[in-house]
PyMOL commands that place a pseudoatom at each C-alpha (Angstrom):
pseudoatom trace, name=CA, resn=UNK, resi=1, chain=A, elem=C, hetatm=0, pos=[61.854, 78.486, 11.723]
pseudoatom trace, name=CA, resn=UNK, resi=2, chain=A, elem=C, hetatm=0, pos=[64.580, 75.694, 11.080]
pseudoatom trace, name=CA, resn=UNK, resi=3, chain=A, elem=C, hetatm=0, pos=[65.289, 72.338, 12.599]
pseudoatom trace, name=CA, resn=UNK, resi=4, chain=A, elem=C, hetatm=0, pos=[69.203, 72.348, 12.640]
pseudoatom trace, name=CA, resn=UNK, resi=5, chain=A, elem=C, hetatm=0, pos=[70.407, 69.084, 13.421]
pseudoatom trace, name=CA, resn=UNK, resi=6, chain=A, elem=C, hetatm=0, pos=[74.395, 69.140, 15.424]
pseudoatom trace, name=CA, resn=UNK, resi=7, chain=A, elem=C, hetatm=0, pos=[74.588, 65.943, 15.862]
pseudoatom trace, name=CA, resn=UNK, resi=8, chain=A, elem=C, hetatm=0, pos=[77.443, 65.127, 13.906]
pseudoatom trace, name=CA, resn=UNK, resi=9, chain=A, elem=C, hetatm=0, pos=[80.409, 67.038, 13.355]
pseudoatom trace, name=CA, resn=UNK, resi=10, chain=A, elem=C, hetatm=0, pos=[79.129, 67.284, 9.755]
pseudoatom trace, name=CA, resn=UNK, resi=11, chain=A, elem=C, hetatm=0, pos=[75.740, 68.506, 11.075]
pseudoatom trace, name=CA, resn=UNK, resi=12, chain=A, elem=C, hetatm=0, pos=[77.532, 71.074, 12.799]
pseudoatom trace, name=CA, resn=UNK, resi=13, chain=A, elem=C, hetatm=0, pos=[79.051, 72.256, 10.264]
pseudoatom trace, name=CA, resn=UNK, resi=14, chain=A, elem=C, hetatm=0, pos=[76.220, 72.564, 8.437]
pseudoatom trace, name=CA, resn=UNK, resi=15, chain=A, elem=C, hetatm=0, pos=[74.614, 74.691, 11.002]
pseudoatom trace, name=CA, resn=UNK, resi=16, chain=A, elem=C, hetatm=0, pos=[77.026, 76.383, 11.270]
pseudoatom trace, name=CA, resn=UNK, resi=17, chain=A, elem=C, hetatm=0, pos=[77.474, 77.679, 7.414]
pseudoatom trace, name=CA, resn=UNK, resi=18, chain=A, elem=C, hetatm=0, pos=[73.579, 78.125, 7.195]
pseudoatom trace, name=CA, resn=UNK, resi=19, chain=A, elem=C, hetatm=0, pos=[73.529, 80.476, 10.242]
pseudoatom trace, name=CA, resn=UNK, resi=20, chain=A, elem=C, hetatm=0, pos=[76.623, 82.056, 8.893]
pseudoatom trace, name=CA, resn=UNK, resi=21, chain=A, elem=C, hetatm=0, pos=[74.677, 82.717, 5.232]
pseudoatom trace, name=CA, resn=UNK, resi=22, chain=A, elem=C, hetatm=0, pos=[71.194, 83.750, 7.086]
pseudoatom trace, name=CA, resn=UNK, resi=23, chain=A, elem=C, hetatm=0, pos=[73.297, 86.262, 9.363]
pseudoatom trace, name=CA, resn=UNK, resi=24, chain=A, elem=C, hetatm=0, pos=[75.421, 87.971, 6.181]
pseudoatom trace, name=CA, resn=UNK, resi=25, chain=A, elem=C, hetatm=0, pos=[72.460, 87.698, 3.755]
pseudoatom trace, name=CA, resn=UNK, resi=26, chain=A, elem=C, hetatm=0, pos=[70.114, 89.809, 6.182]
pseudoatom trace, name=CA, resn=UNK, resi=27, chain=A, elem=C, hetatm=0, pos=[72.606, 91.517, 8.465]
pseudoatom trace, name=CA, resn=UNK, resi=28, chain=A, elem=C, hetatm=0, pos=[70.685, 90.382, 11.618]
pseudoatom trace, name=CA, resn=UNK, resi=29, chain=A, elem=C, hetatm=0, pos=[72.368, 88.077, 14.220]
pseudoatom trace, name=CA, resn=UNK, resi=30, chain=A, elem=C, hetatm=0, pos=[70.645, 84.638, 15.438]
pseudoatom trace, name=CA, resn=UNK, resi=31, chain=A, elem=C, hetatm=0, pos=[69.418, 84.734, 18.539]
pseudoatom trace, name=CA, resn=UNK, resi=32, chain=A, elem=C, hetatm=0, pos=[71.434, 87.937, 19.789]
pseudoatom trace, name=CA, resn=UNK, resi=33, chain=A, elem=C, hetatm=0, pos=[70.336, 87.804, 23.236]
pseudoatom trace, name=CA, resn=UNK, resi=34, chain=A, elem=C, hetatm=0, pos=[71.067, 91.713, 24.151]
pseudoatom trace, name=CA, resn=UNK, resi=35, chain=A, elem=C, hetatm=0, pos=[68.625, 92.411, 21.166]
pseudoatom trace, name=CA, resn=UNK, resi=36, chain=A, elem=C, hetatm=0, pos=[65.867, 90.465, 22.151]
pseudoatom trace, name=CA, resn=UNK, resi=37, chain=A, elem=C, hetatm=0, pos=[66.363, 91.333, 25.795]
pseudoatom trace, name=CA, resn=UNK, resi=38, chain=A, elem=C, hetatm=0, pos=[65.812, 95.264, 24.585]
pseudoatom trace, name=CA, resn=UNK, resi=39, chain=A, elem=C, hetatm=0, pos=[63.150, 94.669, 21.813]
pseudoatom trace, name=CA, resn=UNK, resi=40, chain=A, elem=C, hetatm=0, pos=[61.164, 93.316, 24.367]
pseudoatom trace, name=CA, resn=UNK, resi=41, chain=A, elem=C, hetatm=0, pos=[61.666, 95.617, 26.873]
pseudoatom trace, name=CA, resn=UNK, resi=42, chain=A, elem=C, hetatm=0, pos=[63.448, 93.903, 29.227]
pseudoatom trace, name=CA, resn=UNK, resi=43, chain=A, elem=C, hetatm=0, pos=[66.619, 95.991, 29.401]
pseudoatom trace, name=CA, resn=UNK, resi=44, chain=A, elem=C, hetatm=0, pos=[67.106, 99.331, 28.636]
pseudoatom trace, name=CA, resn=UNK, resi=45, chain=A, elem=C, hetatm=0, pos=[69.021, 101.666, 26.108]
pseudoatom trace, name=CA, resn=UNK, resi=46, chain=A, elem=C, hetatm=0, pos=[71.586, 102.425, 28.657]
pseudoatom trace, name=CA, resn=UNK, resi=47, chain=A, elem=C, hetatm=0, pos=[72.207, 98.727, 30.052]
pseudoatom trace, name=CA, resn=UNK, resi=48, chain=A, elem=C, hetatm=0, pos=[72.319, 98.020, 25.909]
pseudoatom trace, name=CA, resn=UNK, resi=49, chain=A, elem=C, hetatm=0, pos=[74.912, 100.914, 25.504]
pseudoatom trace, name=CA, resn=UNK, resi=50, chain=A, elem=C, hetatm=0, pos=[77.352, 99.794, 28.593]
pseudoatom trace, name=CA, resn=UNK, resi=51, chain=A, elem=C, hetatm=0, pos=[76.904, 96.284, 27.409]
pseudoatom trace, name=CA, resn=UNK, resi=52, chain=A, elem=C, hetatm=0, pos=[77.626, 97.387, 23.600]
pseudoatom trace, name=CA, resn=UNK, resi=53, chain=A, elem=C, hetatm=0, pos=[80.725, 99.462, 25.268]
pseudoatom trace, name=CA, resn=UNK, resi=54, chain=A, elem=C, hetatm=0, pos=[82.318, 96.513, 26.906]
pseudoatom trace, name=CA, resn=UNK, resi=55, chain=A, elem=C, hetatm=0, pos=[82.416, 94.535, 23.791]
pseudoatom trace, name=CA, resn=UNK, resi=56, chain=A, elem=C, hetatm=0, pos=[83.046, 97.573, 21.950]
pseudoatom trace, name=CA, resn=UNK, resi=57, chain=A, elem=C, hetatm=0, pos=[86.435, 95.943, 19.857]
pseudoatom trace, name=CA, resn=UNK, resi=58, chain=A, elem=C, hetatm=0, pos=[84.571, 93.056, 18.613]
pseudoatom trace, name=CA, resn=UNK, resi=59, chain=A, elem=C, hetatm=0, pos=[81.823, 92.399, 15.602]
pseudoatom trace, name=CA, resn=UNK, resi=60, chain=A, elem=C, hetatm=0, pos=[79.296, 91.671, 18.197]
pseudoatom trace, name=CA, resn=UNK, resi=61, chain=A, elem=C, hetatm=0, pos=[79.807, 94.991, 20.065]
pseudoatom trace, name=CA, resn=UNK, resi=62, chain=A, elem=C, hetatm=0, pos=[79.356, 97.079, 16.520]
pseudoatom trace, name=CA, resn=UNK, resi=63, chain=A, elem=C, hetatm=0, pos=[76.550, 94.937, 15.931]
pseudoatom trace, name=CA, resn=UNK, resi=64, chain=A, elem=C, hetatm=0, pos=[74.872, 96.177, 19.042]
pseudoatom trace, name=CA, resn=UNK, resi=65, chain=A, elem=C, hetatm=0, pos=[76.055, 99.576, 18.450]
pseudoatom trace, name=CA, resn=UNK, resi=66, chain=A, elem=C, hetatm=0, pos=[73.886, 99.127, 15.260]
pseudoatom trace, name=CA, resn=UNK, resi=67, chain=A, elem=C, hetatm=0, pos=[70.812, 98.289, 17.169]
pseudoatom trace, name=CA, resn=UNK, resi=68, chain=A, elem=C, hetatm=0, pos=[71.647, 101.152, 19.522]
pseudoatom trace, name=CA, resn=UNK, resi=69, chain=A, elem=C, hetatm=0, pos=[71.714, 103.614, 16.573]
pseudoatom trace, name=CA, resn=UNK, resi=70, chain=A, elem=C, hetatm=0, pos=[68.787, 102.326, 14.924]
pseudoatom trace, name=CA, resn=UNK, resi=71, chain=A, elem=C, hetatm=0, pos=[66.694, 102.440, 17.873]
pseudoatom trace, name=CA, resn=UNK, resi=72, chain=A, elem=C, hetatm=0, pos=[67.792, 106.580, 17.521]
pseudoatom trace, name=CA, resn=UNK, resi=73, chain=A, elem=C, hetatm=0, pos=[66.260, 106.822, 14.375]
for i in range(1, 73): cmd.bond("trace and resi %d" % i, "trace and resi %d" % (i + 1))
show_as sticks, trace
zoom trace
């Protein structure tokens, strides 16, 4: 867990670059809500595939396609 102070506009860019290095160093998003929501159970495959389909020509959308073809495996 980290405390990320924004309170500044050098803060926030701070933040900003450290969440940028976590997300490329481990190839996980920060707080991806669609992922949590279906890790937990709380939507389904399908709701995660039409919501992965509508973002489907964006980084985000191949991200959850990821997480859609991991859950496969």
């Amino acid at each position: 867990i980290a405390w990320l102070d924004t309170g500044t506009h050098e803060s926030f860019a701070q933040a900003t670059n450290f969440i940028q290095t976590i997300e490329q160093r481990q190839g996980l998003k920060i707080a991806c809500l669609e992922e949590i929501a279906f890790r937990m159970g709380y939507i389904s495959m399908q709701k995660l595939e039409s919501i992965a389909f509508s973002m489907k020509n964006s980084s985000y959308g191949d991200y959850l396609q990821k997480i859609l073809k991991e859950s496969e495996e």
